[in-house]
C-alpha positions in Angstrom: 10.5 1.1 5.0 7.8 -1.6 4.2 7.9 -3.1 1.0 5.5 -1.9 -1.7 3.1 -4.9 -2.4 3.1 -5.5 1.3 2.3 -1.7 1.9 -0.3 -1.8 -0.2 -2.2 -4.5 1.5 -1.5 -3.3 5.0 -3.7 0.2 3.6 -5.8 -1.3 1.2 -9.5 -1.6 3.6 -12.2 0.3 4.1 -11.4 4.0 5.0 -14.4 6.2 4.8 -13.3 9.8 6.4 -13.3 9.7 10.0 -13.9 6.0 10.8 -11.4 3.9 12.8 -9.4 2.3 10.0 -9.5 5.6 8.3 -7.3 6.6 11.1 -5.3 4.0 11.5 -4.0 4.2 7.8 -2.7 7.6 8.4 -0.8 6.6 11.2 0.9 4.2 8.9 2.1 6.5 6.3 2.9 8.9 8.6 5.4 6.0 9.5 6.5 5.2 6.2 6.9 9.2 5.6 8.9 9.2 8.7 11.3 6.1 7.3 12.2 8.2 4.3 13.4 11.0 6.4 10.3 13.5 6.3 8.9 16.1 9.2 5.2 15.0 8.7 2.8 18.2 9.5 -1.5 17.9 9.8 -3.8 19.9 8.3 -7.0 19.7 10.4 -10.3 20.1 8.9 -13.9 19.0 9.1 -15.1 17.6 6.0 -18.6 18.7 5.5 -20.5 16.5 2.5 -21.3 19.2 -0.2 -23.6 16.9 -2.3 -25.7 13.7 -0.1 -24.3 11.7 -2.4 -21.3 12.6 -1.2 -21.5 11.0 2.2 -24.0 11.0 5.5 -22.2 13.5 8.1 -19.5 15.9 8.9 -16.2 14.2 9.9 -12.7 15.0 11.1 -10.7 14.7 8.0 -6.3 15.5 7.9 -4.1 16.3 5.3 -0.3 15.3 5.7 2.2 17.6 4.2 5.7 16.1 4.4 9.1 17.9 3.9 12.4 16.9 4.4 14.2 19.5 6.9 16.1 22.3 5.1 14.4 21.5 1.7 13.2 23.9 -0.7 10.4 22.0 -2.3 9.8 22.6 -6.0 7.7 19.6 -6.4 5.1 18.6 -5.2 3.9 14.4 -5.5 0.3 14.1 -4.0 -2.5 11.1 -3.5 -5.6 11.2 -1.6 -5.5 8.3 0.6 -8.8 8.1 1.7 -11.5 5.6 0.1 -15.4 5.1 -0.5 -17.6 2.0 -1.5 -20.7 2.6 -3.7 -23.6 0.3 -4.8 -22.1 1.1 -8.5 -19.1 1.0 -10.2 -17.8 4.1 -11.2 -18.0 2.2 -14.7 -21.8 1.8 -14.0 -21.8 5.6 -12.4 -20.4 6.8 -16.3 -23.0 4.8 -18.2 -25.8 6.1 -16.0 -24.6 10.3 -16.5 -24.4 9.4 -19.7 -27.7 8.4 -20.5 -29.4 10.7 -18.3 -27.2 13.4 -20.8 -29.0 11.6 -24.0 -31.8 11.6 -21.7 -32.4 15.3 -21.1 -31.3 16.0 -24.8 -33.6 13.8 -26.1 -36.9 15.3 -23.6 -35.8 18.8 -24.5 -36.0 18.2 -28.2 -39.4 16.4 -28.5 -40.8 19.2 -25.6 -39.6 21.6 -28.6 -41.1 19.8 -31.2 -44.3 19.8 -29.2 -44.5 16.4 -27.0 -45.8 16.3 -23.9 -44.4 16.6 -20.8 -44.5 13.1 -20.2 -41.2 12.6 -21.4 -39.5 14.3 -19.2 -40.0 10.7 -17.1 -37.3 9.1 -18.7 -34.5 11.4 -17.6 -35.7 12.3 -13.9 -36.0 8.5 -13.7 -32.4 7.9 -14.7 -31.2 11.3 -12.8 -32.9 9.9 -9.5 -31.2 6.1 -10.2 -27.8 7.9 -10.3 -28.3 9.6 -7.2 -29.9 7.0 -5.3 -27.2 4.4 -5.8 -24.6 7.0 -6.1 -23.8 7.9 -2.6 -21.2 7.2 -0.7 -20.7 4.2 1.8 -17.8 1.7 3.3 -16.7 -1.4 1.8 -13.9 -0.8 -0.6 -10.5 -1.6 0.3 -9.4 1.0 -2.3 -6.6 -0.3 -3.6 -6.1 1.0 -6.9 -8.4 3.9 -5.9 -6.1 5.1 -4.1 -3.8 2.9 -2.5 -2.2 2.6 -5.9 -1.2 6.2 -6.1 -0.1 6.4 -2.7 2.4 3.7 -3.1 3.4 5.4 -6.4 4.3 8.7 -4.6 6.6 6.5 -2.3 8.1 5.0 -5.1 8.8 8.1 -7.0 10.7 9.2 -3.4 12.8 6.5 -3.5 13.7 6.5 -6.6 15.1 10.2 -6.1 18.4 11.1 -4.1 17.8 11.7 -1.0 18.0 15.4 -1.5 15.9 16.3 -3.9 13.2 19.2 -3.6 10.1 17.1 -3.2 7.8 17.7 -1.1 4.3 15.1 -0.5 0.8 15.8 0.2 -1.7 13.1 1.4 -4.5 14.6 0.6 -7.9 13.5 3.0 -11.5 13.5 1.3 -11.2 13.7 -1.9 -13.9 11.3 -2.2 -16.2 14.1 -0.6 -15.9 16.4 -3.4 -11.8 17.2 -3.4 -12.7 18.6 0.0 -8.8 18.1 1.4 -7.3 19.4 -1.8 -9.3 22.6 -1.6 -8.7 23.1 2.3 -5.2 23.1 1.4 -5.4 25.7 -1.2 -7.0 27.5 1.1 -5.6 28.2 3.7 -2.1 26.9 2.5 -1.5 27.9 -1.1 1.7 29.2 -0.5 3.3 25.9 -0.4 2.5 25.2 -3.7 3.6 28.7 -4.9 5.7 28.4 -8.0 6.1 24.5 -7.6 5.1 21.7 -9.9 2.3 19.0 -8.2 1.8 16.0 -9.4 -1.0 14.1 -8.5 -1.6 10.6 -8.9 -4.8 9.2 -8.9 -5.5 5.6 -9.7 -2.2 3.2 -11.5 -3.5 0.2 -12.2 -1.9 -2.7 -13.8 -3.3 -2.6 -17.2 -5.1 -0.2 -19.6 -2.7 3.1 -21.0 -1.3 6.2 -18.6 -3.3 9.3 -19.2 -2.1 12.6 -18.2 -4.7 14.7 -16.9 -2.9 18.0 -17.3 -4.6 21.1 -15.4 -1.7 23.8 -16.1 1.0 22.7 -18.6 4.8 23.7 -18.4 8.2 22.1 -19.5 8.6 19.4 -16.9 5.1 18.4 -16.9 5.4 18.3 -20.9 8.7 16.3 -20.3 6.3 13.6 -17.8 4.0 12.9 -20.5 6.4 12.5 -22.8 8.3 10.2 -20.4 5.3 8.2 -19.6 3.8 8.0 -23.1 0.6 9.3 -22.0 -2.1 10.1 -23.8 -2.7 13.7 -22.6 -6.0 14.6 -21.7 -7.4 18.7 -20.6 -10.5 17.6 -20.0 -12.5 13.9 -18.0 -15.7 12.9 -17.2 -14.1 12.7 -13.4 -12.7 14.6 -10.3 -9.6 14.6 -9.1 -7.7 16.7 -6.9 -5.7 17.9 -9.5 -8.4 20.2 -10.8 -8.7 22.1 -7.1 -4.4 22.1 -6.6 -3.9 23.9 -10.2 -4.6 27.5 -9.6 -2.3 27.7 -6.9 0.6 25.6 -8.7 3.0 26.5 -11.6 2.4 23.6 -13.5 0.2 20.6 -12.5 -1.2 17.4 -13.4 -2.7 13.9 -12.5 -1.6 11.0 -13.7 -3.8 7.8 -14.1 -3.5 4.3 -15.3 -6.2 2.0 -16.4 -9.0 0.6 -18.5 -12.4 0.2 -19.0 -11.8 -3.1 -16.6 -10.2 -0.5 -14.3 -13.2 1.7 -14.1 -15.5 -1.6 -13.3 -14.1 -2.6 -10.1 -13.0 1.3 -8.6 -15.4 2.0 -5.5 -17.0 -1.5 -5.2 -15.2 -4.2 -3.0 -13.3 -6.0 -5.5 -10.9 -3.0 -5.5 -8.4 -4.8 -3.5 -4.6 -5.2 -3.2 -4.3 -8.7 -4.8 -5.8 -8.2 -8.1 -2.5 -5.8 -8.6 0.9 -6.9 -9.6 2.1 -2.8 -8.7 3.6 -3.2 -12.5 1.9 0.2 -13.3 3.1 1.9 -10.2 6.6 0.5 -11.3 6.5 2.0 -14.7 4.8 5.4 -13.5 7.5 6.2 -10.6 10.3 5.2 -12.8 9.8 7.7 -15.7 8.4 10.5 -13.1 11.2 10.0 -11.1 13.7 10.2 -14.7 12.2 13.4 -15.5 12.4 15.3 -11.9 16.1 14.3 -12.2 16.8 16.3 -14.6 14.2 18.9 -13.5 16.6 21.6 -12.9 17.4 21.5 -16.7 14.0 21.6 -17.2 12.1 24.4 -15.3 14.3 27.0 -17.5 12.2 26.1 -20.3 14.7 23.9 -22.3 13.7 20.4 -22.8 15.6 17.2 -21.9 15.6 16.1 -25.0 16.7 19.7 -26.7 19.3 20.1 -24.2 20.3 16.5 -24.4 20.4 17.0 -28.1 23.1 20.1 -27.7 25.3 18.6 -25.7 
């Protein structure tokens, strides 16, 4: 099994859905799945850009779905591992919805008061900015978006005994609208049937843990706690949490960062050596506390409570 920090940089370039490299960093966590013991099964699909900002043409695009043999899986630990570059940061990206929301707001209530259409300008103006540097290109190595979460899946693995009832999803085009996430709902929602999936997406370094929780339960409420998250129902982003939830029993994405975070996420200074792997660390070690004790857990008693009658 290849050490983390070195893992990271060997998947941490350029993988746009269905280019060359894009392949070739499957191939290596199919290897690293393969290390830890796991039967490593593709889900084939053709990832079809739902938005143009969303990319430039149809692509082959694979989930991997990796069990251990014999293992009923109750959890679920997921990360899209593919990548996009943009000409904006996703920090710049926020900004610019933003003000085309004040925008709009602020051309509806003067055409109410009686202004002109003319100002109507100022938000198509801003609306056709976002798109036009919006869409989606090469160039980002990724790393904390999501290389960073892929190595925090791993780490969570190996921080569990060997038999514990986790299963993993690399989840493919995520970037294209949570394409792979939804593919696997799909046609495969009975693997997550009943199961707990927990989705990271973006650890940095720095900045506070948010838990993005999509359907609450006891041992996702035991994870936040763990992780002293701030717990979040609803973002300004998309993540393949939101498209896994309805066919889960509980389900959540965790992230790590800060406004710094947000600057560098989908531009090319998104690589592997600006990360220490300190929040992957800290993330892994408290998931991987909680699913521990996750048998304790899914009956509806907390590990604390039940700690506390013992």
């Amino acid at each position: 099994m290849t050490d983390a920090c070195a893992l990271l940089e060997e998947i941490s370039v350029s993988r746009l859905v269905g280019t060359r490299r894009h392949a070739a960093v499957r191939e290596i966590l199919k290897r690293e799945l393969a290390a830890r013991g796991f039967v490593v099964m593709e889900q084939q699909f053709l990832a079809r850009p739902q938005l143009p900002l969303w990319g430039r043409a149809p692509a082959d695009a694979v989930n991997l779905i990796a069990v251990r043999p014999r293992a009923r899986i109750t959890t679920w630990l997921a990360a899209h591992y593919d990548s996009k570059g943009q000409a904006i940061s996703m920090a710049t990206r926020l900004l610019l919805a933003a003000a085309c929301l004040v925008g709009c707001l602020v051309a509806v209530a003067a055409l109410l008061a009686g202004g002109p259409a003319l100002v109507l300008a100022l938000p198509v103006a801003l609306a056709s900015l976002f798109v036009g540097l919006g869409r989606v290109a090469g160039g980002s190595p990724g790393a904390v978006d999501n290389g960073s979460g892929v190595v925090t899946v791993l780490a969570t693995v190996d921080a569990l005994p060997p038999d514990a009832a986790v299963g993993i999803v690399f989840t493919d085009a995520e970037e294209q609208g949570l394409l792979g996430a939804r593919t696997l709902v799909r046609e495969r929602a009975n693997l997550l049937a009943d199961t707990t999936v927990i989705n990271f997406d973006g650890i940095d370094d720095h900045g506070r843990t948010i838990a993005f929780v999509h359907r609450g339960g006891p041992i996702v409420d035991e994870i936040v706690r763990s992780l002293g998250a701030r717990r979040a129902r609803l973002l300004p982003v998309l993540v393949d949490g939101l498209a896994l939830a309805p066919a889960a029993r509980e389900c959540m994405t965790i992230m790590r960062g800060d406004w710094g975070t947000a600057r560098v996420v989908h531009t090319p200074r998104d690589t592997a050596g600006r990360l220490t792997l300190k929040g992957v660390q800290l993330v892994a070690a408290a998931v991987a506390d909680v699913l521990r004790d996750a048998p304790t857990l899914k009956g509806g008693l907390g590990l604390r409570a039940r700690k506390t009658a013992r």
